[in-house]
Structure formats: C-alpha cells, structure tokens
C-alpha positions as semicolon CSV with decimal commas, in nm:
position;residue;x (nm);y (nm);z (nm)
1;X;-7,168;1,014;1,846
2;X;-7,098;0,890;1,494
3;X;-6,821;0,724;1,379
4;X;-6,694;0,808;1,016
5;X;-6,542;0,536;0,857
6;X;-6,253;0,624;0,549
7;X;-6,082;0,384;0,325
8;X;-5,792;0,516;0,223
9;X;-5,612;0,361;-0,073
10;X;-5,248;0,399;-0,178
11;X;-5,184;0,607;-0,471
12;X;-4,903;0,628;-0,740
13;X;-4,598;0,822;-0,643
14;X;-4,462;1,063;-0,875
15;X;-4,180;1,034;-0,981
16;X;-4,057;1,376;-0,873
17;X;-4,151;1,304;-0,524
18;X;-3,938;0,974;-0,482
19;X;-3,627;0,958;-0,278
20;X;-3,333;0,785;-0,339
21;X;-3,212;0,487;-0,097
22;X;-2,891;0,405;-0,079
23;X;-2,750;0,029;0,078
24;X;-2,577;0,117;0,415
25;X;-2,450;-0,046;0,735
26;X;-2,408;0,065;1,068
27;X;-2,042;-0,121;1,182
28;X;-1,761;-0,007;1,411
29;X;-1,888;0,271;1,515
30;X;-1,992;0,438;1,147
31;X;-2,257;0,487;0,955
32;X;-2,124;0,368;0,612
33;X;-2,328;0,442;0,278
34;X;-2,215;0,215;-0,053
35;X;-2,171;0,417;-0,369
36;X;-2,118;0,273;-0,731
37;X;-2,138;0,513;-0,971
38;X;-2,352;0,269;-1,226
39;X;-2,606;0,158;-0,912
40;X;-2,396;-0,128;-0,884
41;X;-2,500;-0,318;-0,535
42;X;-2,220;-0,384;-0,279
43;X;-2,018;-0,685;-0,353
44;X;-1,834;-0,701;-0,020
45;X;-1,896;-0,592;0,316
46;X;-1,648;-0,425;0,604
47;X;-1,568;-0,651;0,845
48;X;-1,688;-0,561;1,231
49;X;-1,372;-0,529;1,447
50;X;-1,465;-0,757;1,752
51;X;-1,304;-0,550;2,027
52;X;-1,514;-0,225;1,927
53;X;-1,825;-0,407;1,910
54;X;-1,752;-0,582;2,235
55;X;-1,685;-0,264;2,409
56;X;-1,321;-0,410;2,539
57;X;-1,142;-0,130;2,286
58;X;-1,327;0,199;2,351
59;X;-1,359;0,528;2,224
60;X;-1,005;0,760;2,331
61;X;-1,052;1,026;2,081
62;X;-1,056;1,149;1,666
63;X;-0,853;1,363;1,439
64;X;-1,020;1,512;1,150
65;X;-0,821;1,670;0,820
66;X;-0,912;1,753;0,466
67;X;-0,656;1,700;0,215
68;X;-0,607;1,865;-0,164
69;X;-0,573;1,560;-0,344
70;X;-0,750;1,231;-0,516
71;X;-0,883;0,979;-0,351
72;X;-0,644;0,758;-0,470
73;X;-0,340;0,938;-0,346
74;X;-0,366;0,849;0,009
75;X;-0,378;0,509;0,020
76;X;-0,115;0,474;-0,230
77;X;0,108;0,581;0,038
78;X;0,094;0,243;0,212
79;X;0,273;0,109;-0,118
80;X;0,576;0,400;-0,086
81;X;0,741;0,244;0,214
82;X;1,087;0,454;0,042
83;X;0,917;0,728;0,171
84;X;0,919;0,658;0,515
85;X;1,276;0,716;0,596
86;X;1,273;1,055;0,494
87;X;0,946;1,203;0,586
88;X;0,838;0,977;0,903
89;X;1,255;0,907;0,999
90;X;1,281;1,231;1,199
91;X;1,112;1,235;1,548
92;X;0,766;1,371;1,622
93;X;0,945;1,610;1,865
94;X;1,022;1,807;1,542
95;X;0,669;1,871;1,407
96;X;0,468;1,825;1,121
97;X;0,603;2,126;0,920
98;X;0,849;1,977;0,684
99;X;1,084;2,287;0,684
100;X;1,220;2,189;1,058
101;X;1,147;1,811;1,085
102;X;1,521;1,759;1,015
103;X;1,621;2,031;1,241
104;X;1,964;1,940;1,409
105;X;1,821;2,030;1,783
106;X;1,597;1,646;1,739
107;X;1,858;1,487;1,566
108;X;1,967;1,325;1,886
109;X;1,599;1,079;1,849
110;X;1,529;0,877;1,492
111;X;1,198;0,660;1,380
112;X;1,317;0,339;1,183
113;X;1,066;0,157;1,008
114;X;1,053;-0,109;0,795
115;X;0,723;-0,174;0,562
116;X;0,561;-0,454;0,322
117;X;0,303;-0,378;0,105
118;X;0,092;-0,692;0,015
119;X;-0,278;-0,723;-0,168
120;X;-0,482;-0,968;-0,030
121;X;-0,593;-1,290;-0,225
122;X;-0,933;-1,402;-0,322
123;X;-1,185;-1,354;-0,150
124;X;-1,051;-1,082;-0,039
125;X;-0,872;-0,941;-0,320
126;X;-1,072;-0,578;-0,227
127;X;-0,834;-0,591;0,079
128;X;-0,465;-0,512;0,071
129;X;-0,205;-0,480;0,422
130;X;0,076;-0,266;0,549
131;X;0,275;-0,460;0,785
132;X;0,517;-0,214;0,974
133;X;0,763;-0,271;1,262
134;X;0,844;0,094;1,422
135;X;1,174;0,137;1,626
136;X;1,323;0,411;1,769
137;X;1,692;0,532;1,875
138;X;1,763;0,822;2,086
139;X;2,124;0,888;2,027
140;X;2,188;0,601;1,839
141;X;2,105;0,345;2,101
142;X;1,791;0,147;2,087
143;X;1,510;0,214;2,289
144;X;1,310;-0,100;2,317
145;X;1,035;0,094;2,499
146;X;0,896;0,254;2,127
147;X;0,841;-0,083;1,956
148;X;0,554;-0,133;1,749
149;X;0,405;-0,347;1,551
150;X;0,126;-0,178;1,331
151;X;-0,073;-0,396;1,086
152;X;-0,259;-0,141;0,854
153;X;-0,552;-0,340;0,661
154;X;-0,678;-0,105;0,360
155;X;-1,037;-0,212;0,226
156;X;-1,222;-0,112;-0,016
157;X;-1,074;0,283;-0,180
158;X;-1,128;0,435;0,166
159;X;-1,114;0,271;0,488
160;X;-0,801;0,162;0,687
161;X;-0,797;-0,038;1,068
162;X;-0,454;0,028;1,168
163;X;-0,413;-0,238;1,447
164;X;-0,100;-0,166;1,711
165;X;0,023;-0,379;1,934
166;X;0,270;-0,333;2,231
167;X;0,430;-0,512;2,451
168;X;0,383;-0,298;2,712
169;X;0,118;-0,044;2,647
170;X;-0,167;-0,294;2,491
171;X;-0,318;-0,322;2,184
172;X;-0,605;-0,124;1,974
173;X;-0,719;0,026;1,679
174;X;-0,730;0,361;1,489
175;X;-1,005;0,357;1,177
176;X;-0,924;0,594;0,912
177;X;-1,198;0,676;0,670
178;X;-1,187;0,901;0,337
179;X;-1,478;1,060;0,192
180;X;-1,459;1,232;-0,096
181;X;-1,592;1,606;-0,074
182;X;-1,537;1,681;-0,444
183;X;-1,316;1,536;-0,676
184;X;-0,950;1,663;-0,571
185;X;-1,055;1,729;-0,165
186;X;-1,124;1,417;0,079
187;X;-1,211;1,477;0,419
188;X;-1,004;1,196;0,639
189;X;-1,125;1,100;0,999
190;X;-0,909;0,914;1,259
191;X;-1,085;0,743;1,521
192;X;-0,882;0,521;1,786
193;X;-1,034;0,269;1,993
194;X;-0,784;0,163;2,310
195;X;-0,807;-0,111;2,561
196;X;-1,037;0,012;2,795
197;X;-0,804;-0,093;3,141
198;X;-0,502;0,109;3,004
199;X;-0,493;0,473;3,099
200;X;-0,669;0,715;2,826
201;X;-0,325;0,935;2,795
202;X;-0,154;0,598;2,622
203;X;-0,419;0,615;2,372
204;X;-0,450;1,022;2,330
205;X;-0,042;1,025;2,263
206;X;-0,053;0,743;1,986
207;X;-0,336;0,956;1,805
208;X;-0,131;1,268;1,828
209;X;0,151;1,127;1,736
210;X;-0,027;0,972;1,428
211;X;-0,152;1,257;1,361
212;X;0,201;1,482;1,315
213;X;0,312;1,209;1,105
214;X;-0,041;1,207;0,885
215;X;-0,002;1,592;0,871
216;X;0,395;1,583;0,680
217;X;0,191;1,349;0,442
218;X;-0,036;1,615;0,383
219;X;0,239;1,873;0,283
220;X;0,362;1,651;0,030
221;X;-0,041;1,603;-0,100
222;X;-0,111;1,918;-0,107
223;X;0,207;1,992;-0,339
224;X;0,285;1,672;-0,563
225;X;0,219;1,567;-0,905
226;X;0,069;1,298;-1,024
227;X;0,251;1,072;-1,307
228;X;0,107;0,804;-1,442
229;X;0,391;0,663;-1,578
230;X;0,700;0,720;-1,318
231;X;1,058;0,657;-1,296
232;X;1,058;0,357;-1,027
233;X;1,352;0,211;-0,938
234;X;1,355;-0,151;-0,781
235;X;1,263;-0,052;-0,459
236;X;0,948;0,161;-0,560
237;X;0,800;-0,130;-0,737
238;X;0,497;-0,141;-0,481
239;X;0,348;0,154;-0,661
240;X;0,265;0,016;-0,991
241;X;0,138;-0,277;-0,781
242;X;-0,076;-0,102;-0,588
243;X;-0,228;0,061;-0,879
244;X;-0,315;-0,175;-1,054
245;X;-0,485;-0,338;-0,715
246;X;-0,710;0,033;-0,673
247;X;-0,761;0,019;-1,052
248;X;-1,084;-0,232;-0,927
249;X;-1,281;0,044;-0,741
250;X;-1,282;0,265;-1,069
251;X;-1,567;0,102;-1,396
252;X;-1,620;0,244;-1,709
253;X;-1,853;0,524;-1,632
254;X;-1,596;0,656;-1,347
255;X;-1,652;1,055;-1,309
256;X;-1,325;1,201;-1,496
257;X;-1,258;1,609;-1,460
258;X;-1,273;1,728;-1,809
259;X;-0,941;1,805;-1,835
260;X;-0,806;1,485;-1,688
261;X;-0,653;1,259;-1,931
262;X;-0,429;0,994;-1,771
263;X;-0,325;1,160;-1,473
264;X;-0,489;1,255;-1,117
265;X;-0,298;1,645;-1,099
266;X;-0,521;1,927;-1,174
C-alpha cells in the first residue's frame, strides 16, 4: 500500500462567495440577530430573565400576529395610557372586534387601569417601563380576585418582558418580540413563561386574554394615521416623550419609503 501525502493550502476567497455574519445571541428562549443599518456593532445586550433560564417559569404557550403598521407604532402604545379606558375598559367577554366591545349585554363587567410611562436612565437609557395596576368590577363592585400588577419593560425598538404578578395565581412572564417583515408589516410573537407548580390553564387564560386585548390594538393599527405633529392635550404628553426616547434606534442612513417625508402613514 502507498500512502499519498497532499498539502493543501488555503486560498483567497472571492468575494462573491463570502457570507455575511451577523452578531447574535441565544437568550430567553430566542435566537436574536443585531441589525444596524450602517454595520454598527451592538452597544447593549438583552438581559436573560432568570426564571426562564432556570427552568422555574416554563413554556405555557405563544400567540403570533402580523400587524399593518411601523415599527414604531406599537410600542408607542405603552406611552398612550388615555387609550386604555376606551379600548382595553370593556371586558374581554366582549371580543376583540371593536364594533361590539361596548355592547350593553358585558356592560355589567369593566377593566380599570391605571398606567405610567417612564424611560429608563443611563445606562439604560435604551430601556423604557409601563407600570400598570389592572382592576376589575363586575357590576360596579370590586372584584379583588382580577388584580394585577403588570410591569412591561420595552428594550431596544422591539422587545417587551411583560412581568405579572398575582397574589393568588403567581407570577411570570410574556416576551413580545417585533420583527419587521417589510417596512409598514411587523410580525409580533407572544411567548409566556408561567410558574411551573401552577396549573397550565392559569397561564393559557392570561395569554388569551392578552391576546383579545393585543388584537383591538390591531384594529386601530391597521386603520390610523400617523401625525407627526399632534394635538396633545396634558394628559397625552407621554407621546412626544416617548418619541423622542425611540428617536435613538433610528441614524442618519435610516431606510425612509420614498414617499415618506415626516410621517410613518403610507
């Protein structure tokens, strides 16, 4: 027998034949990819949510939803708590369709909420929070059974941990992502993670019932108009706030539609 020996040595790649790599992390359960339109590196990283990695929150179930709107749009709506009144007020009983949420036969049930929208300092100033305290009346009395306290911690343009916490039915977590799939249409994924000694239908009904209020967002989405420069009263003053807190994820060489000008409608 003879043995062949072959040096091989490396040769240039073309330039045609060379893949792009992206920086990426593998954390709560996602595969997340960075993207900076001017090959910027990542300049802050998500934070790992100790329960999920621990396993002591596990996987109850996900929602998924595209939406006819900018990116931007949907996070904004953490700084419209005026909003919540009038499209999250009436009871889930009634739907998602907007046409019959106010329907007289679940009048007898209410959702009362009451919301502050905060950015978060340095070093964390790519962070902002939702702090909501849910209550609910069922004809007009309070039922201390429904309250719950949701802490909803936006970072970076599209990733939210909504924590909840009850007194009675435990705590976890539902992770909201949004990834754009062209300009004006985001895909949005809802993942919760529950306490993993609590029965899995405590879990499942939070997730549905997030998910009837996420869909009457979507009506409005779908429909509205952005302006850049709105009436606000004193109330709505949140808004400007909180855009000029997203106006960090966008730099100079930002992909703009070629009609856009200074608004985000099409």
């Amino acid at each position: 027998m003879t043995l062949l020996s072959h040096s091989f040595l490396p040769s240039a790649v073309p330039d045609f034949a060379r893949v792009r790599t992206w920086p990426s992390c593998e954390v709560n359960g996602m595969l997340l990819v960075w993207y900076h339109c001017e090959g910027a590196g990542p300049t802050w990283a998500v934070p790992e949510q100790r329960e999920v990695a621990t396993k002591e929150w596990v996987f109850r179930g996900q929602t998924e939803h595209v939406v006819d709107a900018h990116i931007q749009e949907i996070p904004e709506n953490a700084a419209d708590t005026a909003h919540l009144a009038f499209v999250h007020g009436p009871a889930i009983l009634g739907g998602s369709d907007l046409r019959y949420t106010r329907s007289k036969l679940w009048d007898f049930m209410k959702h009362i909420w009451k919301a502050e929208w905060q950015p978060e300092p340095e070093p964390n100033e790519h962070c902002s929070r939702l702090l909501l305290q849910h209550t609910a009346t069922i004809f007009g009395k309070h039922v201390s059974l429904m309250d719950l306290t949701v802490s909803a911690r936006q970072v970076g343009p599209g990733l939210v941990f909504l924590l909840f916490e009850h007194a009675f039915l435990g705590h976890g977590i539902i992770l909201q992502t949004v990834t754009p799939l062209e300009p004006l249409l985001q895909n949005v994924v809802h993942t919760i993670y529950y306490q993993k000694n609590m029965p899995a239908i405590i879990p499942k009904f939070i997730l549905r019932a997030e998910c009837i209020q996420f869909e009457r967002d979507i009506t409005i989405w779908n429909n509205k108009q952005y302006l850049p420069k709105p009436l606000l009263v004193r109330e709505d003053s949140s808004i400007q706030k909180h855009r000029r807190w997203f106006a960090q994820f966008y730099s100079e060489k930002s992909m703009r539609l070629p009609a856009q000008k200074e608004g985000l409608d099409w």
